[in-house]
Backbone as JSON, one array per atom type, in Angstrom:
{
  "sequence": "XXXXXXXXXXXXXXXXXXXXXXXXXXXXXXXXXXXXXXXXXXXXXXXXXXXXXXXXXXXXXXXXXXXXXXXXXXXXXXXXXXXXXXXXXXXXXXXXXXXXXXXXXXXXXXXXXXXXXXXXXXXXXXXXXXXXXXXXXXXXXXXXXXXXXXXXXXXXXXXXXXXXXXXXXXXXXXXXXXXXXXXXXXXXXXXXXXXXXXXXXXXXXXXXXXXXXXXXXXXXXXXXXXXXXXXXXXXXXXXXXXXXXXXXXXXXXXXXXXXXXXX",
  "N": [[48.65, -11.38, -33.15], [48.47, -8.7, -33.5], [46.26, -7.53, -33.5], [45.01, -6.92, -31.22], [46.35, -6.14, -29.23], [46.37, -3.68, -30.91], [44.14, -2.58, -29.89], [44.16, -3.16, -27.74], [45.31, -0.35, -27.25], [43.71, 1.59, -28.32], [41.79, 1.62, -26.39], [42.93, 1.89, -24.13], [43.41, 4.77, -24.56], [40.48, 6.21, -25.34], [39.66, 5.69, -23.05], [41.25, 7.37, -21.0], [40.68, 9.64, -22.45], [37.76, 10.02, -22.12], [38.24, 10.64, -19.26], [38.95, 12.74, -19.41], [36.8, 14.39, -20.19], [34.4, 14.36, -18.71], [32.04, 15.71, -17.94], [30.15, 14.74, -19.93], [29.63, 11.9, -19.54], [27.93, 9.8, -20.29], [28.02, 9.77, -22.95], [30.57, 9.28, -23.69], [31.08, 6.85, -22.39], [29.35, 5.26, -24.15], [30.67, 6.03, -26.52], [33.48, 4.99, -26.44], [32.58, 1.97, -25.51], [30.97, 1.29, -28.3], [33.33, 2.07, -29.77], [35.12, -0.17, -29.55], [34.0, -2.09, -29.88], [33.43, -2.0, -32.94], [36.34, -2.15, -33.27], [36.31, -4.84, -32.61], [34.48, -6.53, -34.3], [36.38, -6.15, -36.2], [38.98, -7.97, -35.4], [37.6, -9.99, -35.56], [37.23, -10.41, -38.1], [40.12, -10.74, -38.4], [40.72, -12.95, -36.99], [39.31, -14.09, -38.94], [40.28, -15.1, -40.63], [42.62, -16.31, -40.2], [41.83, -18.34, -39.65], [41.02, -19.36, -41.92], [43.57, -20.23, -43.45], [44.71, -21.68, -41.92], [42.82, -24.1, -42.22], [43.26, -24.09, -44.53], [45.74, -25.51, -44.97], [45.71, -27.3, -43.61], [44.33, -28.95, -45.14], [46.24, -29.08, -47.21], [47.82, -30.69, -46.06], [46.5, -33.26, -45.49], [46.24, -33.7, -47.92], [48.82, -34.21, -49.4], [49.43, -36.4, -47.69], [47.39, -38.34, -48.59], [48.2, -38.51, -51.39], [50.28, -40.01, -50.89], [49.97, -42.3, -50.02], [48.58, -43.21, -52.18], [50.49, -43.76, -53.95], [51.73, -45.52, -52.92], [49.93, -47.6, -52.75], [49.38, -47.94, -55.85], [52.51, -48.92, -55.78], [52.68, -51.52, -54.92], [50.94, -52.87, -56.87], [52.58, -52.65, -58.75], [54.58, -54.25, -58.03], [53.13, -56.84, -58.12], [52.55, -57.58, -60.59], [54.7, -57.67, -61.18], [56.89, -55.97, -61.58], [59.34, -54.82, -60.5], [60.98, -52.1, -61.14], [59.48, -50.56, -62.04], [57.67, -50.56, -59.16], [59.59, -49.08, -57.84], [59.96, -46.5, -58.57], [57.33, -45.93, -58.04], [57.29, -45.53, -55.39], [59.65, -43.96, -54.52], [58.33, -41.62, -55.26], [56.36, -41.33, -53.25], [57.77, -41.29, -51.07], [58.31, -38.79, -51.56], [56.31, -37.56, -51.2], [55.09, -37.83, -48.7], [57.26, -36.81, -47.14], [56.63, -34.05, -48.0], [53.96, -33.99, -46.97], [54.75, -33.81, -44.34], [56.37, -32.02, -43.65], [54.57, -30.27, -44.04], [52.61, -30.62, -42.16], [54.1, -30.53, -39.61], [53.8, -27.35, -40.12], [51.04, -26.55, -40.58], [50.42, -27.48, -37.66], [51.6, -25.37, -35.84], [50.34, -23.38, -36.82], [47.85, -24.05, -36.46], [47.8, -24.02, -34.06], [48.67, -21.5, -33.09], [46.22, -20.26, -33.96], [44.16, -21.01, -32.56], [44.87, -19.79, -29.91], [44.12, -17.31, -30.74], [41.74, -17.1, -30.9], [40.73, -17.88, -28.78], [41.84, -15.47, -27.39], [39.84, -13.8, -28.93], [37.55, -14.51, -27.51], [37.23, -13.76, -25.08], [38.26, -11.22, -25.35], [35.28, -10.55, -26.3], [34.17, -10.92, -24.1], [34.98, -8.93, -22.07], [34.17, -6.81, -23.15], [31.18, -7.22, -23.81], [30.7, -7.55, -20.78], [31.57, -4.85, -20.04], [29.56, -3.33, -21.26], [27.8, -4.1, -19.45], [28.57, -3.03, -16.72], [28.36, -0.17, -17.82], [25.73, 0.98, -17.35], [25.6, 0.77, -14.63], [28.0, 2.3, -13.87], [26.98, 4.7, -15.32], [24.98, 4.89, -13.25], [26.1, 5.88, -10.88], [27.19, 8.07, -11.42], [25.33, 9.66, -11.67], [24.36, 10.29, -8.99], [26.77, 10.95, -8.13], [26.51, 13.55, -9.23], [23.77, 14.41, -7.99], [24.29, 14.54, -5.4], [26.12, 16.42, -5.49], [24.66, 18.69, -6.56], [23.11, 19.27, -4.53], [25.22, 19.69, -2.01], [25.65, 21.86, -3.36], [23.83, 23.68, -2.78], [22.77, 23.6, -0.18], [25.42, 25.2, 0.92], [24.6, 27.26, -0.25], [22.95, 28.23, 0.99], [23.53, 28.76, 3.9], [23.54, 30.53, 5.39], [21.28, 31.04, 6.32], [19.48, 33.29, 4.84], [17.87, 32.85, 3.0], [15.69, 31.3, 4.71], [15.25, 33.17, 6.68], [13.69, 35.31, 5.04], [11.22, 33.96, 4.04], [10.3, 33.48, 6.62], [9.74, 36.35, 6.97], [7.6, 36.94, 5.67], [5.85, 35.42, 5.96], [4.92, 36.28, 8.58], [4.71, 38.82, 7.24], [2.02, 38.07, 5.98], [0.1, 36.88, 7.64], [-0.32, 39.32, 9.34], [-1.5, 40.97, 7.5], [-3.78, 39.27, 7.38], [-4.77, 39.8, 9.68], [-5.61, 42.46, 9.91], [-7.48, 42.93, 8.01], [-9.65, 41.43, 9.2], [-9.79, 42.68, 11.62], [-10.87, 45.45, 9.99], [-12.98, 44.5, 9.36], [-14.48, 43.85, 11.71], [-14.68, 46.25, 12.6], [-16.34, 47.79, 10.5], [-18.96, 46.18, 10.76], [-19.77, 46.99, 13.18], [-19.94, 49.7, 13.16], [-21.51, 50.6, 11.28], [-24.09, 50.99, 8.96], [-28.11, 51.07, 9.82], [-28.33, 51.12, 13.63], [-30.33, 51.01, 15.01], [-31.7, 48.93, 13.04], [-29.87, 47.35, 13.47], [-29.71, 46.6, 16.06], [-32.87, 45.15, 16.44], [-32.77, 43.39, 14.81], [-30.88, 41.73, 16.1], [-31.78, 41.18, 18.53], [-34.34, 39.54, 16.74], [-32.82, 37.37, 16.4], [-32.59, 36.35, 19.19], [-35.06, 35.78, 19.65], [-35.47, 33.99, 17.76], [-33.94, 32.0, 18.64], [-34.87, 31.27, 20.96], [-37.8, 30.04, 20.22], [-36.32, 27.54, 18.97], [-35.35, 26.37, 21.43], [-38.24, 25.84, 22.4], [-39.17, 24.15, 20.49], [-37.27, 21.56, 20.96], [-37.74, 21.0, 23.5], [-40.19, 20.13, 22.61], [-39.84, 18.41, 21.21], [-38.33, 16.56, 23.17], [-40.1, 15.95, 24.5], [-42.32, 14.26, 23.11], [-40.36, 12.03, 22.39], [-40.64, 10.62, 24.79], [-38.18, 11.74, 26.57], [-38.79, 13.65, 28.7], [-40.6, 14.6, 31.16], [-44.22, 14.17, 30.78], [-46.0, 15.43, 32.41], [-44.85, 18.13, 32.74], [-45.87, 19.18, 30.38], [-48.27, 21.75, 29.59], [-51.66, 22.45, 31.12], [-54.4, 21.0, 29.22], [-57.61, 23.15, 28.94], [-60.78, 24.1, 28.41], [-62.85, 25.19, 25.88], [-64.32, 28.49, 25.1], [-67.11, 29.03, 22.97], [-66.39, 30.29, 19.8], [-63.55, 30.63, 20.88], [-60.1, 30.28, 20.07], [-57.85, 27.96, 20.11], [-54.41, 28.38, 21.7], [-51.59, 27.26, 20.32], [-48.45, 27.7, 21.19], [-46.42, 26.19, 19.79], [-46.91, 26.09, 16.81], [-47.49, 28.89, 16.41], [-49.5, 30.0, 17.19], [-52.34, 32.56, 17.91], [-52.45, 33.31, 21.91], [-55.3, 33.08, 24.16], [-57.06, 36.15, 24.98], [-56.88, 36.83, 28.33], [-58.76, 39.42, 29.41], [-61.07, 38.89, 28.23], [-64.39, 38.15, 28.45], [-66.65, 35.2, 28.59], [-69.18, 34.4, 27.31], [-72.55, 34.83, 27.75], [-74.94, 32.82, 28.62]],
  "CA": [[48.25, -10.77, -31.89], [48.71, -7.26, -33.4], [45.19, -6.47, -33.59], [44.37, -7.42, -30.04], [47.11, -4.86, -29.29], [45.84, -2.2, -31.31], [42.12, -2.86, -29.47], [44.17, -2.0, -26.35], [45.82, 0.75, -27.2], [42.32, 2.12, -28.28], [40.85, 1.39, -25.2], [43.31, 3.31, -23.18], [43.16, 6.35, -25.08], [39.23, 6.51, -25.27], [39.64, 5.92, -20.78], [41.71, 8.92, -21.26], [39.53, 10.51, -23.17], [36.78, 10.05, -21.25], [38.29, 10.96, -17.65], [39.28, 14.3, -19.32], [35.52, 15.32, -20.4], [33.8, 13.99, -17.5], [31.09, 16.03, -17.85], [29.41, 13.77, -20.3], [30.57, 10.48, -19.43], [27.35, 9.08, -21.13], [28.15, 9.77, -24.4], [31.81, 8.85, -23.73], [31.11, 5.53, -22.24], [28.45, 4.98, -25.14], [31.54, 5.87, -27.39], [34.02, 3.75, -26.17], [31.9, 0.46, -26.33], [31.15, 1.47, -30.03], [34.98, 1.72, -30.66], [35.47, -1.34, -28.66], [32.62, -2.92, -30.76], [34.38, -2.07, -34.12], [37.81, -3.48, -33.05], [36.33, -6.08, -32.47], [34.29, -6.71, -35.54], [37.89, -6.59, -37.47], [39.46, -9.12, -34.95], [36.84, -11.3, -36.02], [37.46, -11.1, -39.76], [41.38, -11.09, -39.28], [41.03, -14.63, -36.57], [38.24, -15.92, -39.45], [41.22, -15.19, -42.08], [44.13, -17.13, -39.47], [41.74, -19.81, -39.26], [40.79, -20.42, -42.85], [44.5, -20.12, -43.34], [44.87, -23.02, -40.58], [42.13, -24.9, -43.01], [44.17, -24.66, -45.96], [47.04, -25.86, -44.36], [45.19, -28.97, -42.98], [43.43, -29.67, -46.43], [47.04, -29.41, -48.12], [48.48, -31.36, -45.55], [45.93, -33.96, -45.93], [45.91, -34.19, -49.48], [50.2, -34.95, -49.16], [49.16, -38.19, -46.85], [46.77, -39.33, -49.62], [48.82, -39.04, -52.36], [51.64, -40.48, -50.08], [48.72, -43.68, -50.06], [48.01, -43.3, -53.71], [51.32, -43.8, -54.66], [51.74, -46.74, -52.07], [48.87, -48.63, -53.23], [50.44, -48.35, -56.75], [53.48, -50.15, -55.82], [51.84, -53.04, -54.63], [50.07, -52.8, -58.22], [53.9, -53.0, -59.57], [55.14, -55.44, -57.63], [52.07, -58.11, -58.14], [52.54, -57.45, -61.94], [56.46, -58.19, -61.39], [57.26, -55.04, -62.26], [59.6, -53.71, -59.7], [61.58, -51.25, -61.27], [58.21, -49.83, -62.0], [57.42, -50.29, -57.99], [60.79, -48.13, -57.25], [59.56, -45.38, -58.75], [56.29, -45.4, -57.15], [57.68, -45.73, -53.99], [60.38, -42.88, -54.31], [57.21, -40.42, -55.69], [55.44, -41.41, -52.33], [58.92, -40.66, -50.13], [58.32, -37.46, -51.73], [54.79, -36.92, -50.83], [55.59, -37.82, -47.64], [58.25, -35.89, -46.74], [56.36, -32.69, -48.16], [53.28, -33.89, -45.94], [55.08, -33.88, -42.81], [56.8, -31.11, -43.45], [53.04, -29.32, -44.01], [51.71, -30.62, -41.03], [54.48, -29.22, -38.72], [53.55, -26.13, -40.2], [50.06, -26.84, -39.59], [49.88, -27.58, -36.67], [51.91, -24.66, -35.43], [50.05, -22.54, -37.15], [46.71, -23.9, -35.37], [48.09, -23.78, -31.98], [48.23, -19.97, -32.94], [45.07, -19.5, -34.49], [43.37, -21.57, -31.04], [44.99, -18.44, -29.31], [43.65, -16.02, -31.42], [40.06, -17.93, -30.93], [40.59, -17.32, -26.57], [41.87, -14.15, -27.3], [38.86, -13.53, -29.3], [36.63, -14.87, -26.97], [38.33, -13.11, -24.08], [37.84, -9.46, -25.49], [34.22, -10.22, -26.29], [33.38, -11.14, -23.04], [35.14, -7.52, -21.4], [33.27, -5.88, -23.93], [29.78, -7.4, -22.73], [31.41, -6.94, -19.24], [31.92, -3.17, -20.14], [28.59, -3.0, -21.39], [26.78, -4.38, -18.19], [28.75, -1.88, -16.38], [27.7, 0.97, -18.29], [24.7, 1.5, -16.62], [26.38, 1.45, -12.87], [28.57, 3.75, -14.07], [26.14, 5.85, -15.17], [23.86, 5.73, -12.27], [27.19, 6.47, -9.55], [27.51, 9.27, -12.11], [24.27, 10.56, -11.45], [23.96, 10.24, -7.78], [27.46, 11.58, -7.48], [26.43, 14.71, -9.67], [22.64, 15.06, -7.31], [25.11, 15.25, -4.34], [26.91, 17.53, -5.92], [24.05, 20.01, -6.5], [22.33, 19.19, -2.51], [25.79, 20.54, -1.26], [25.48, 23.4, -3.44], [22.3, 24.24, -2.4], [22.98, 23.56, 0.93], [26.07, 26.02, 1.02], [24.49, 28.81, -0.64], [21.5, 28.83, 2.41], [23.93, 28.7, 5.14], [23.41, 31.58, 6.02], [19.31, 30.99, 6.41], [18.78, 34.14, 4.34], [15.93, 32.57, 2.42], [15.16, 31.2, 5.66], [14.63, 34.52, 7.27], [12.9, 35.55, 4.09], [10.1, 33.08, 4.42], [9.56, 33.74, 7.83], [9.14, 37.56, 6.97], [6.57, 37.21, 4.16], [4.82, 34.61, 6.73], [4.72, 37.36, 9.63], [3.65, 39.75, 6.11], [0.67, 37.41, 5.55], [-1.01, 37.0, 9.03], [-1.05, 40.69, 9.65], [-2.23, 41.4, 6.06], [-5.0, 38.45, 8.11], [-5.62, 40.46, 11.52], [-5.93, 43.99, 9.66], [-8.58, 42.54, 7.36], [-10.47, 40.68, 10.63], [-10.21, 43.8, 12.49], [-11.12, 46.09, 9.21], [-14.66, 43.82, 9.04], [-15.43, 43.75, 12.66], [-15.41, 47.82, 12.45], [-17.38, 47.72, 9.76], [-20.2, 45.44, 11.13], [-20.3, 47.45, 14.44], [-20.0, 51.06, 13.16], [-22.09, 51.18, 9.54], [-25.74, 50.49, 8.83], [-28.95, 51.57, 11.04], [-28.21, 51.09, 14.8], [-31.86, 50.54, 15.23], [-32.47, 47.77, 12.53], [-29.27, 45.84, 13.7], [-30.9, 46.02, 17.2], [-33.68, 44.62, 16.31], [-32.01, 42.2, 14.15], [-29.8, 40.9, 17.61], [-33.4, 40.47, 19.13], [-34.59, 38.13, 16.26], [-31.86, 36.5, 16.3], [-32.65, 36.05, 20.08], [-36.29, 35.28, 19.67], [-35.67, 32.6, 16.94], [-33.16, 30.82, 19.59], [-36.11, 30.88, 21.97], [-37.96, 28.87, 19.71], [-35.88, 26.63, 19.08], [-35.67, 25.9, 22.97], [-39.32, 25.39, 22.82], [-39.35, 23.07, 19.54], [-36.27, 21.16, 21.34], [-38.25, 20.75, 24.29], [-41.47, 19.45, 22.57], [-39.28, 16.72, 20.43], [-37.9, 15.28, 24.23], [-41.56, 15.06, 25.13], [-42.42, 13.19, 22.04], [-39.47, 10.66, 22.48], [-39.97, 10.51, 26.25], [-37.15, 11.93, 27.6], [-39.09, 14.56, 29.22], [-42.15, 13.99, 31.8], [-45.46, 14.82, 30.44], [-46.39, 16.49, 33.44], [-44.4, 19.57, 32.25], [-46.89, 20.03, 29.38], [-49.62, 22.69, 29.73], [-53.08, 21.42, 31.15], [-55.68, 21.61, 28.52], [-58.81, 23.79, 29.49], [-62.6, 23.67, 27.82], [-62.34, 26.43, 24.91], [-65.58, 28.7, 25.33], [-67.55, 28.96, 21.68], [-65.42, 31.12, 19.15], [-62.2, 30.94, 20.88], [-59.12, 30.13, 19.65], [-57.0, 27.54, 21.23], [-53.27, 29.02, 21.32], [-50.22, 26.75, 20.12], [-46.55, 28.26, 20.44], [-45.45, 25.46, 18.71], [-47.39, 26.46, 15.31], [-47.29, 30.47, 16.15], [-51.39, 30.31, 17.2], [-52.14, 33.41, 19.22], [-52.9, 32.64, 22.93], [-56.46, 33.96, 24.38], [-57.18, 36.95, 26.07], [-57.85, 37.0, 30.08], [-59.46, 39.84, 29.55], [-62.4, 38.93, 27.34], [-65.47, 37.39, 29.26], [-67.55, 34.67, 28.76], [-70.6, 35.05, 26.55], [-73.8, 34.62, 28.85], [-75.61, 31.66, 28.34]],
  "C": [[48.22, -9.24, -31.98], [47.47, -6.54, -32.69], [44.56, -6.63, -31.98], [45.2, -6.09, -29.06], [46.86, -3.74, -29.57], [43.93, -2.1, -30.42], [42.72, -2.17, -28.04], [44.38, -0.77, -26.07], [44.09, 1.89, -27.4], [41.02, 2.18, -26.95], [41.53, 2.12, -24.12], [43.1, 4.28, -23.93], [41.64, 6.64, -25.07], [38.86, 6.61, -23.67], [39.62, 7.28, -20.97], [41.24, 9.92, -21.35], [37.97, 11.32, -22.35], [36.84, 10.63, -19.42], [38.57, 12.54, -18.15], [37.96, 14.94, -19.39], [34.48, 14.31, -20.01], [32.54, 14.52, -17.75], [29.93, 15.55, -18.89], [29.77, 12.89, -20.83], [29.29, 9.61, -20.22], [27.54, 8.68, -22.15], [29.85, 9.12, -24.49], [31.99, 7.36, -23.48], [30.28, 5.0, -23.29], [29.84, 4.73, -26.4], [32.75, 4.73, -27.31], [33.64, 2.81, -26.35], [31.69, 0.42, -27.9], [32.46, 1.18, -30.43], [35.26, 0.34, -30.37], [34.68, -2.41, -29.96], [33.31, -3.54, -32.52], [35.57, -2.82, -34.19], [37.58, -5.0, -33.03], [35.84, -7.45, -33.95], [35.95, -7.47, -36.58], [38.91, -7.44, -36.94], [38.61, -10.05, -35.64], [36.93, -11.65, -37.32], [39.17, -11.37, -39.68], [41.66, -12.79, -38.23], [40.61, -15.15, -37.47], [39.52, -16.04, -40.44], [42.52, -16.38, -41.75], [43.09, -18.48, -39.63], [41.13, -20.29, -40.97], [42.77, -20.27, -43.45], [44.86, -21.58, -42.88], [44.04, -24.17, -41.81], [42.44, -25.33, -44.15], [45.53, -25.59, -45.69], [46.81, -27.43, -44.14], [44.83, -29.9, -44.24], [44.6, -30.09, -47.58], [48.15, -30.67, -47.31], [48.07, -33.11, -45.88], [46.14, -34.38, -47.41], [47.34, -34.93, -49.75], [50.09, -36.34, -48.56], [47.97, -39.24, -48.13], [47.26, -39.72, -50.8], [50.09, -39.78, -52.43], [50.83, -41.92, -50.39], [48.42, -44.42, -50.66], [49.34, -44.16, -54.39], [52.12, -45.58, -54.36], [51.37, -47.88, -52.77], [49.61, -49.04, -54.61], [51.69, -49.33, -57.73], [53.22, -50.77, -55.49], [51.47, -53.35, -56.12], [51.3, -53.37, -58.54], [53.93, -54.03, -59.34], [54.15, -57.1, -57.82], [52.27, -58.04, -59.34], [54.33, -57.97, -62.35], [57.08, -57.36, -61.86], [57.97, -53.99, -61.15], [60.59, -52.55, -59.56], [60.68, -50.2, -61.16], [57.74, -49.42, -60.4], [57.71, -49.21, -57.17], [60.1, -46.96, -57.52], [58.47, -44.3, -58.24], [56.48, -44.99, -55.79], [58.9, -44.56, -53.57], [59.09, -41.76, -54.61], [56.25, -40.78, -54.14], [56.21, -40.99, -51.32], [58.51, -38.76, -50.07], [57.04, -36.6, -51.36], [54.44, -36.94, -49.34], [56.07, -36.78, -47.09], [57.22, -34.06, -47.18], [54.71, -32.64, -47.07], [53.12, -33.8, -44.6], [55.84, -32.49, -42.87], [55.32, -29.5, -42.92], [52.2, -29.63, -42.51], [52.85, -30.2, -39.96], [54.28, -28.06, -38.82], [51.97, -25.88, -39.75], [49.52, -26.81, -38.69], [50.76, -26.62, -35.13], [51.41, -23.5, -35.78], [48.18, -22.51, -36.36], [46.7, -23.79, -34.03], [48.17, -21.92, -32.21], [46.71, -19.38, -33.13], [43.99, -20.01, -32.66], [43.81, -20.17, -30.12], [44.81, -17.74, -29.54], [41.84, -16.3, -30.9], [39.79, -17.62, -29.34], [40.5, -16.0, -26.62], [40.6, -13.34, -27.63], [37.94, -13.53, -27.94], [37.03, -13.94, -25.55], [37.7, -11.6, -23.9], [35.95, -9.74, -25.66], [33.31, -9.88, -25.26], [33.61, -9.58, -22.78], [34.46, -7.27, -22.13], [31.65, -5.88, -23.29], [30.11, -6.65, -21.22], [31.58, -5.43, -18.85], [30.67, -2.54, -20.19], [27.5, -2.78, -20.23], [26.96, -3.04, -17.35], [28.71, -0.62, -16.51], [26.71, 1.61, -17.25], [25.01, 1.88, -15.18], [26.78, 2.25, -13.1], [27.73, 5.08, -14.09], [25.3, 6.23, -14.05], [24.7, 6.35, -11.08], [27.27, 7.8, -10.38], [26.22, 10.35, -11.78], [23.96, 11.05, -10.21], [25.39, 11.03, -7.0], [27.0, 13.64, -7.92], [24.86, 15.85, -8.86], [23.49, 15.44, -5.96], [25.81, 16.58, -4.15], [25.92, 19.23, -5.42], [23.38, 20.25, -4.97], [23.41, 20.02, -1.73], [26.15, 21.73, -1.62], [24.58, 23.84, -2.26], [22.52, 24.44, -0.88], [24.23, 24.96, 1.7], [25.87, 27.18, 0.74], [22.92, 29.2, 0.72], [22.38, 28.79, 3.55], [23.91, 29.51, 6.28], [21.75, 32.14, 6.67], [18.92, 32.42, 5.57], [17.7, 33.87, 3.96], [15.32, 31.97, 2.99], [14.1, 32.21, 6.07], [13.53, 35.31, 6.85], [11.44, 35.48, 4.04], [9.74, 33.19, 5.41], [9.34, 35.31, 7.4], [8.12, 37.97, 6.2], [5.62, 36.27, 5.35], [4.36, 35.58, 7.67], [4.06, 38.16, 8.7], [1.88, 39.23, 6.29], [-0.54, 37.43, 6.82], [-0.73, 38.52, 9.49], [-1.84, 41.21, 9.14], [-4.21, 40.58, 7.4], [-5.35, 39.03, 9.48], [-6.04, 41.5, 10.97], [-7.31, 43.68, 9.01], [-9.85, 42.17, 8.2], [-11.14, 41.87, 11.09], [-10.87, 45.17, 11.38], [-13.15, 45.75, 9.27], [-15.53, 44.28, 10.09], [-15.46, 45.08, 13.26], [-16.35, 48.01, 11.42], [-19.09, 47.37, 9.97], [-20.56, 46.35, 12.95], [-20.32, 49.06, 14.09], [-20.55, 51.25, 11.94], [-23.04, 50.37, 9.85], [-26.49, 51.48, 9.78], [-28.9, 50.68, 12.18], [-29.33, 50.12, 15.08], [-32.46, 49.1, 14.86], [-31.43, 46.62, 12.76], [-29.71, 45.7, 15.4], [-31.96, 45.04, 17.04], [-33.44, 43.08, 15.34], [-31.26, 40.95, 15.46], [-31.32, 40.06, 18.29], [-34.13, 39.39, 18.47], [-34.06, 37.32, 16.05], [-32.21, 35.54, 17.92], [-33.68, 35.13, 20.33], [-36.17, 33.9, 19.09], [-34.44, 31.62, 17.76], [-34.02, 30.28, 20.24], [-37.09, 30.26, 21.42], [-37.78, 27.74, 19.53], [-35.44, 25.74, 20.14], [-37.21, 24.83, 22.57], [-39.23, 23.96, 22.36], [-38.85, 21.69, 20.38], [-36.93, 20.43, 22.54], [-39.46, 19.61, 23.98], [-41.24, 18.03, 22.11], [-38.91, 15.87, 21.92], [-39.38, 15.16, 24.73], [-42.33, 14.35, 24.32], [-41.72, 11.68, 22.61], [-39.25, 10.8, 23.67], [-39.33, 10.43, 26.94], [-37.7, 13.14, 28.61], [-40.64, 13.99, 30.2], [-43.24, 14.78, 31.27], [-46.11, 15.76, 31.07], [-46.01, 17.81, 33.36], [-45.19, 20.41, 31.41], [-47.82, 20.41, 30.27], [-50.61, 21.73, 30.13], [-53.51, 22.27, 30.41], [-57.07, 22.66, 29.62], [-59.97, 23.51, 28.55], [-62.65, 24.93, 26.86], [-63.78, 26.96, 25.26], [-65.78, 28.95, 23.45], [-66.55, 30.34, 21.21], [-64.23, 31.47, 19.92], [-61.49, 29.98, 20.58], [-57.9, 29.6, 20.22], [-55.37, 28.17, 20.52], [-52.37, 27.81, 21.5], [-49.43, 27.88, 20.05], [-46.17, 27.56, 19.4], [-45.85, 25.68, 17.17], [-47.58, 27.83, 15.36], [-48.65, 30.73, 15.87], [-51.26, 31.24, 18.54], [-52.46, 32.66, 20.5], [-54.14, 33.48, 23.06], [-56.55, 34.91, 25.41], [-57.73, 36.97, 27.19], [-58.5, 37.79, 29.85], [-61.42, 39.84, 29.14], [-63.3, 37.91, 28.36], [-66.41, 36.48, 28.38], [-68.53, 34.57, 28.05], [-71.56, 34.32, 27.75], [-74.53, 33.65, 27.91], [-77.26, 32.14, 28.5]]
}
């Protein structure tokens, strides 16, 4: 049972180990299972050694009951031959094979009732070990989630004061003035530079080409009869060489003043 002993003692001291340098418990819990791993390894060669041990024991025990058998059979041999001084002899050499086979199998079979406890024990630590393993990963992720907490109530403690609050709002107030000075920079620009004259006249075609688009606007609802026809112009009788006037295609209109040609 030493080594099952020495597996624990190794397993507290690597805890130990590990609660002192916390700060990377990965590699510490990684290490531990490794050591754990190893111990275990060399349990397994010193139970396979108790149990072929146990196997010799059984095979010498055995072999005492057969030659206890051998020797048996024998005297029967004597005694049918009439030969039983000869019998005696067999029969004291089988006492003796006896007696040393019973003596071997109490040993035996005190020695496999240990090794069967070495075989639990075995089985025992392998499992914690798996068991250690599974838990690895929890560990690690409470490790991680305690260490993001960690840094949130930094973070949280070093703004308490909203400085880089305040900050951000003063670079935001920066930015939309930077955005009105620029606005108001343009719309002096566009009212106090250039010729007067040609942005006049510019406002006016701007005006004119609205008033078009009235007309156009107008002529499409009397197309798709939303408008009464009766609104349109009456035709007239064109006299020879004149020129009927569309707005809508930008055809002059005709002059009242011009007369008639005489027939």
């Amino acid at each position: 049972m030493g080594i099952f002993e020495s597996i624990a003692r190794l397993f507290r001291a690597n805890v130990n180990a590990a609660i002192s340098a916390v700060e990377q418990p990965d590699k510490m819990l990684t290490q531990i299972i490794a050591d754990m791993r190893t111990q275990l390894v060399r349990a397994k060669q010193q139970v396979a050694a108790a149990i072929a041990d146990e196997k010799r024991l059984e095979d010498q025990t055995m072999g005492e009951l057969r030659e206890a058998e051998e020797w048996e059979r024998r005297a029967m041999l004597a005694v049918k031959e009439g030969r039983d001084e000869l019998a005696k002899q067999a029969l004291m050499r089988r006492n003796e094979h006896v007696s040393r086979g019973q003596q071997m199998q109490m040993t035996w079979e005190a020695h496999k009732q240990e090794t069967d406890r070495l075989k639990n024990s075995l089985r025992d630590l392998n499992d914690n070990i798996e068991e250690a393993n599974r838990k690895k990963t929890l560990l690690l992720a409470r490790q991680r989630r305690a260490e993001a907490q960690k840094r949130i109530s930094e973070t949280m403690s070093s703004m308490s004061d909203k400085s880089a609050f305040d900050a951000f709002a003063r670079m935001e107030e920066k930015i939309e003035q930077n955005e009105r000075q620029i606005r108001a920079s343009v719309e002096i620009d566009q009212e106090f530079s250039g010729d007067a004259l040609s942005n006049q006249f510019k406002q006016l075609e701007s005006s004119a080409g609205d008033a078009t688009a009235d007309l156009q606007l107008s002529q499409l609802k009397q197309k798709m009869g939303l408008v009464g026809s009766g609104q349109a112009p009456q035709s007239r009788q064109l006299a020879p060489g004149e020129v009927a006037s569309d707005p809508a295609r930008g055809l002059p209109a005709p002059d009242a003043s011009e007369k008639k040609p005489e027939t």
